[in-house]
N, C-alpha and C positions, 0 to 999 in steps of 0.2 A: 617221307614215304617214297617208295622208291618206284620210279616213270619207265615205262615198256614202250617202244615207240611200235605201233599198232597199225601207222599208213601214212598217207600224207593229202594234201589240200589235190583234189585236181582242177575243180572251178569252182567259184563263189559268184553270184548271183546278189547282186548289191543292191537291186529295189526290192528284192523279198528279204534279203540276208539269212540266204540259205548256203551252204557249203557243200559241195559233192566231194567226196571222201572215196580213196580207192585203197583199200584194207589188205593189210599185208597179215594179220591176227584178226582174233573175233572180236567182237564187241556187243552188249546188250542194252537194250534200254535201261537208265536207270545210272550206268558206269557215270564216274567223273571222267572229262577228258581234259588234259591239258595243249592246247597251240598255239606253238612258237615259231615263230621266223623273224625276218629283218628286221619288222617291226611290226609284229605280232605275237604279244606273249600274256594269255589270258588261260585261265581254266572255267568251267562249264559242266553242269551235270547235260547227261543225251539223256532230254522229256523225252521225246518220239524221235524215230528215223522212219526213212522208206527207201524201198530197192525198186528201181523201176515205178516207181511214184505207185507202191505199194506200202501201205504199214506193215511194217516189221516188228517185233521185239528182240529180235538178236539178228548179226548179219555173223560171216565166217571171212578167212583169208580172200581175197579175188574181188569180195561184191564192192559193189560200185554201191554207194548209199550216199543218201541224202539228210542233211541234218541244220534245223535252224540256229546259227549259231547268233554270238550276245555281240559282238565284236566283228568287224571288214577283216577278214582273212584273205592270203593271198598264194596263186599256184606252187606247188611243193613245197609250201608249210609243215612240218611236219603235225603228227599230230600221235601224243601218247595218251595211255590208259594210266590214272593217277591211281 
């Protein structure tokens, strides 16, 4: 299947293992995501996100969101829509 890169990592938050994500395309709750970096290479359905520690079900290009990820992700990770 074929990967859209959609944004990239901005911070990750290692005692919650939450990941803030700065979105260059949309994305919804529900999408598979896949992210990769150095040594970071995992895919992940997005349960839930929030924008400004708001629940969301879809964010757009620009938003800053928040999302629990399975795996320690690290700054400008990329991160696609599977």
């Amino acid at each position: 299947m074929e990967e859209k890169q959609i944004g990239s990592v901005d911070h990750f938050f290692g005692n919650i293992g939450v990941s803030m994500i700065r979105l260059t395309d949309a994305l919804k709750a529900g999408d598979k995501i896949h992210i990769k970096g150095n040594t970071s290479d995992f895919v992940q359905d997005v349960s839930s996100m929030q924008i400004d520690r708001v629940p969301a079900q879809e964010a757009k290009a620009g938003d800053l969101i928040s999302i629990k990820v399975d795996q320690k992700v690290r700054k400008d990770d990329a991160v696609y829509k599977v």
